[in-house]
N, C-alpha and C positions, 0 to 999 in steps of 0.2 A: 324419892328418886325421880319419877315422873316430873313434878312439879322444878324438880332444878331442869332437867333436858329439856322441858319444856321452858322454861326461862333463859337459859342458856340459846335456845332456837328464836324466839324472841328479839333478844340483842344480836344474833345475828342478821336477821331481816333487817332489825333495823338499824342497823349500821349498814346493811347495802343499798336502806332506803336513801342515804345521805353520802351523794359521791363526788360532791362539787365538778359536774363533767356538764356536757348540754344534752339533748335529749336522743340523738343517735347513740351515744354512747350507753345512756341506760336501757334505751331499748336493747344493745345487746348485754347490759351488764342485768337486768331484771329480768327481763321477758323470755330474751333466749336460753336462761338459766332456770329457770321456772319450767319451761317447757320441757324441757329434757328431764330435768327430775321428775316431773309427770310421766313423762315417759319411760323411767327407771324406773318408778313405782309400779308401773300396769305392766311393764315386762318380768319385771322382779315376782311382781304377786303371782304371777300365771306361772311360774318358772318354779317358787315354792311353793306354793300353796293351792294349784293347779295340773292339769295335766301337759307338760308341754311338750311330750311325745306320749304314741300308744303305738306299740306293736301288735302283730300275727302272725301265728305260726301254725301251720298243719299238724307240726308234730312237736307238742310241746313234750323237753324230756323229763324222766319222772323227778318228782320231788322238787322241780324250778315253778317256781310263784308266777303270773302274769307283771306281778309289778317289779320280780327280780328281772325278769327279759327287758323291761322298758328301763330300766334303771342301768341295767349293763350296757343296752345302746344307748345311752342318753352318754353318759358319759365314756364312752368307748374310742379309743385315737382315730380319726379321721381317716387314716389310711387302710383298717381294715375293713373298710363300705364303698367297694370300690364302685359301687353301683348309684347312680344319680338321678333320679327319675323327675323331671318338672312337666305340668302337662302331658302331653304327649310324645314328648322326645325323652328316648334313654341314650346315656352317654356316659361310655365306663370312665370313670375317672376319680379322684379321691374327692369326698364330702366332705364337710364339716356341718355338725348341726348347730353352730354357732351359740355355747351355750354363755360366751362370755359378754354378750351386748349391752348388757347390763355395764360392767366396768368399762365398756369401749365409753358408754355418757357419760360416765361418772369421770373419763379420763378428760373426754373434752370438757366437762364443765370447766375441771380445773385450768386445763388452756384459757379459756375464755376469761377465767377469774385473776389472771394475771395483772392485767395490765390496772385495771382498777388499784390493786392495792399497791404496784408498781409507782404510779401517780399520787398515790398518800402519801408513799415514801417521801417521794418529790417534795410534795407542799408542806410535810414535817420539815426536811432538812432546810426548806426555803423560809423557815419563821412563820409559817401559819400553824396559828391553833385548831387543829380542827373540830375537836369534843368542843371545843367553844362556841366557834361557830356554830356547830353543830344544834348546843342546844340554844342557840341564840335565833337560828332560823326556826328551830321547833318551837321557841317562846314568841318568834314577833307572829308567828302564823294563829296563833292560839290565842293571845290576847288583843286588848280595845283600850284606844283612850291612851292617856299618859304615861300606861306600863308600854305599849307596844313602842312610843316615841324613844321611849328610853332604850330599848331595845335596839332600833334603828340608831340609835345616837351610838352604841358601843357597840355596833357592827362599824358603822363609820370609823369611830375611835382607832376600830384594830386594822382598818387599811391605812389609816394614815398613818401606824407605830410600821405595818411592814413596808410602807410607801418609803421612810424615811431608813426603813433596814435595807432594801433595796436600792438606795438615792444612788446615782452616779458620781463618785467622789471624785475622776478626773475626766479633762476633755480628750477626745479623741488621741491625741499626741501627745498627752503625757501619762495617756493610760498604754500606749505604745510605748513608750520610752520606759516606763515602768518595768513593765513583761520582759523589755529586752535587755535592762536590769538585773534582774533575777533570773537570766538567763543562764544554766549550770551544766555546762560539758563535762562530764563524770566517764572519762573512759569512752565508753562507745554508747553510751546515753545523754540524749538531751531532756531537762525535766524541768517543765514549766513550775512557775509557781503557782499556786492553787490556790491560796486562802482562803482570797474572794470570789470564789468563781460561780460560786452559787447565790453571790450577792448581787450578780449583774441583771439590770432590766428588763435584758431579755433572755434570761434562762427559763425562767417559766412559760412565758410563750411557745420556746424554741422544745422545749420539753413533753410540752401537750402537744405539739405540731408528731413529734416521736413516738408519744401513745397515740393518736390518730392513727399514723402509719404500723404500727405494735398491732392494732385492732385487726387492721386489713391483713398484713401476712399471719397473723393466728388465724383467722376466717381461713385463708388459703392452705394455710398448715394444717387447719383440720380435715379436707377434702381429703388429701394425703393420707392424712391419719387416720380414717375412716377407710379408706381403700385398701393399707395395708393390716389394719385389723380384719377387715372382711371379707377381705382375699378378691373381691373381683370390683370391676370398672368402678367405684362408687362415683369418680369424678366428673363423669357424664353420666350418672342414672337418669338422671331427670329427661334429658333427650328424648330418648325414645319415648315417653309419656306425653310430651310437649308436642312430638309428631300423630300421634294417634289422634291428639285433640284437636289439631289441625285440620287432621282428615277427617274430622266428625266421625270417627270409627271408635265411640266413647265403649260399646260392648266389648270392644279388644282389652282393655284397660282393666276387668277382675280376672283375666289370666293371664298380666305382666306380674311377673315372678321372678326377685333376685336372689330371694334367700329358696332354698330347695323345702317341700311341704310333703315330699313323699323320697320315701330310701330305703336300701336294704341292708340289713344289719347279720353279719356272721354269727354266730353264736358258736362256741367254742368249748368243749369239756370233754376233759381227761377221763378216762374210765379204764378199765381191764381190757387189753387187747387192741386198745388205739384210742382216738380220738373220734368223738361225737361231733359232727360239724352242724347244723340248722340255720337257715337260712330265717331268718323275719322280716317282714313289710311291714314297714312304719310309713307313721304319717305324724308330723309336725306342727299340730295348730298354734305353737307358737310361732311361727317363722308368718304366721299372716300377721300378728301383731308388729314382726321387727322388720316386715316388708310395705307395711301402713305408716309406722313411726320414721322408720330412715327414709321411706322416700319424700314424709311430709318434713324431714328436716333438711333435706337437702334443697326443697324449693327456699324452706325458710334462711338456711345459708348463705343463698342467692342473692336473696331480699336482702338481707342485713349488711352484703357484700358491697351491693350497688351504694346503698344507703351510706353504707360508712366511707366510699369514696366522694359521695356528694358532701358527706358531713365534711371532710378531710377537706377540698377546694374553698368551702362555706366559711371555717374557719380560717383560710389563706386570704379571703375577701374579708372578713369583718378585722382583720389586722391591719389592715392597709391600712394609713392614716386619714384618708379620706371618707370611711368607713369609720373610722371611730367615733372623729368629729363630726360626724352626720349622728352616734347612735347619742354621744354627749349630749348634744347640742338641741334635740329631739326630746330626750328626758330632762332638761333644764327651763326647756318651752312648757312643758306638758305642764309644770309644777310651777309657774309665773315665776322663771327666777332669771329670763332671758331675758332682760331691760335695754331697751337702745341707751341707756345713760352707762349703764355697763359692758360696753360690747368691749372693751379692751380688757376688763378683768374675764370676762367668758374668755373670751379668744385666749389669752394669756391659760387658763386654768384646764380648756381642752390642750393645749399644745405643750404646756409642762405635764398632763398626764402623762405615767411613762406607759406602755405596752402590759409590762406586767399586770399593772393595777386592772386597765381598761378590760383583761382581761378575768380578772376577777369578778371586776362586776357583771360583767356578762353571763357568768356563771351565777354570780348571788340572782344574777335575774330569770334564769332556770329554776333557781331551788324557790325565789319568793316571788317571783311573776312583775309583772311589770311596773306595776302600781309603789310595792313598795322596796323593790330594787331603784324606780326612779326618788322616793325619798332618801336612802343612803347617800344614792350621786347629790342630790340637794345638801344635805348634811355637810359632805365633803366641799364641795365649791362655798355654803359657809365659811368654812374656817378657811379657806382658801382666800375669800375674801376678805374676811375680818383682819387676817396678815397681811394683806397682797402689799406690794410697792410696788408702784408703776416705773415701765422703765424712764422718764424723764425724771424722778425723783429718784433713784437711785443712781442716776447720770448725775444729775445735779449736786448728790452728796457727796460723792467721788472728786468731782471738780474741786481744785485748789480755790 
């Protein structure tokens, strides 16, 4: 039973090892994922297998255990503590000892896990194989020699099959005139036609440009989501922290305190003649672990925020067409295939790449690095040339 969960855990890593994205994106699909279940693990351990309250009482009553009092406030409603003690300030108001922070990480992970498999959907429905792929960047990474070429040859192969599942079948106006064709006034609905809609060259682009922006408002959706889980500001915690280090007043900073570490807890039993009321003073040493972990993920939040709007702009600039055929034209240099006897088949084989593909490989050069992401692009401008007609020979054969 082990040995499967533990294989089972396995093919999941490594399927989130493999996400055809560029490196902002893993960063927050590996790293910020990683961290939070570390973080789930050391709150979770301490939470069972730990003390993550201890109570006191003056008068404990007969026959209650020390670990039934800490056990009945641990989990006792919020509203009957009406007492709040952090440092030095007391302020009546309802507690919580926050015993669910654990499922708050485990809710964000799943936010964040979204968009990643959101984007496989994508590139399944768009005709890319990605197990294929998949083990095809795992085999050209691993081997030498003739096997890895062959390897690069049927990565090449399978953009040229989805270059040509993609091809633009009509020109501008007759792909208008087509749409407005199929154009279907149904009552009070108008319904486009579909078919191809996922065939077009720039859906995929248009699509990762969507998970980019997916990335950013989940980042911001979690700040939210974090704040109404934990009931106070988490959307500015960080501030105050930010100011203290400012003022060089770094001693202030082990008595900034969001989660409460000390509280009173009612204690309540029925007996003959009334009710037995006790009061207990608790104190929380878990809330220093989920006041160390949330504030260090809200800086990291931050990070990943910024980052994933530079990534967002970054990939707006490498789409530009000027930007492509500088990244083409760069890997076709680097690998002797830019010849001044060929400048019109280059020119021609940058300027029919369509958007889609270019960005494919920009990705394949994320997952295989530079070197042999520019063998592919070589691969492909082969057979680009091996076919090519120049446009005065295809003028020429047109001509009566």
């Amino acid at each position: 039973m082990i040995h499967i969960l533990l294989e089972i855990l396995r093919s999941k890593l490594s399927s989130m090892s493999f996400g055809m994205d560029d490196r902002i994106d893993r960063l927050i699909r590996k790293t910020t994922i990683s961290m939070m279940i570390f973080g789930a693990l050391i709150i979770g351990s301490n939470r069972y297998f730990g003390s993550p309250i201890s109570c006191a009482t003056t008068e404990l009553p007969h026959g209650i255990s020390q670990h039934w009092v800490d056990t009945f406030c641990w989990i006792t409603d919020k509203k009957v503590a009406p007492i709040q003690i952090i440092g030095n300030n007391y302020s009546r108001m309802s507690t919580s000892y926050y015993q669910f922070t654990v499922e708050t990480l485990i809710l964000v992970i799943i936010v964040l896990s979204f968009p990643h498999y959101i984007w496989h959907a994508i590139l399944g429905k768009s005709g890319y194989k990605l197990k294929n792929i998949a083990s095809l960047i795992s085999a050209t990474k691993q081997t030498v020699g003739s096997q890895r070429m062959t390897n690069i040859k049927e990565l090449a192969c399978h953009i040229q099959i989805t270059r040509h599942y993609h091809r633009l079948h009509w020109t501008f106006d007759e792909d208008l005139q087509r749409r407005l064709s199929h154009l279907k006034l149904s009552k009070c609905f108008i319904q486009f036609h579909r078919k191809f809609w996922y065939q077009n060259r720039y859906f995929i682009p248009l699509m990762y440009i969507f998970i980019k922006i997916y990335y950013i408002m989940s980042i911001l959706a979690i700040f939210f989501l974090l704040e109404y889980c934990l009931g106070f500001k988490y959307v500015f915690l960080g501030l105050p922290i930010i100011g203290k280090i400012k003022s060089k007043n770094t001693s202030a900073l082990l008595d900034e305190s969001f989660f409460p570490q000390r509280t009173w807890c009612l204690i309540s039993r029925q007996k003959l003649g009334g009710i037995d009321e006790t009061w207990a003073d608790c104190v929380l040493p878990i809330n220093v672990l989920n006041n160390t972990v949330f504030s260090l993920l809200w800086f990291w939040l931050v990070f990943i925020l910024l980052m994933s709007i530079c990534g967002l702009f970054q990939t707006l600039y490498n789409m530009l067409p000027f930007s492509a055929r500088s990244s083409l034209g760069h890997h076709l240099r680097a690998h002797d295939l830019y010849d001044m006897k060929d400048n019109a088949v280059v020119h021609d084989f940058i300027c029919k790449c369509p958007p889609d593909i270019i960005l494919m490989l920009r990705l394949y050069e994320v997952e295989l690095g530079n070197t042999l992401a520019g063998q592919v692009i070589g691969q492909l401008f082969m057979a680009f040339k091996k076919n090519y007609v120049s446009r005065e020979d295809s003028v020429a054969i047109e001509l009566p």
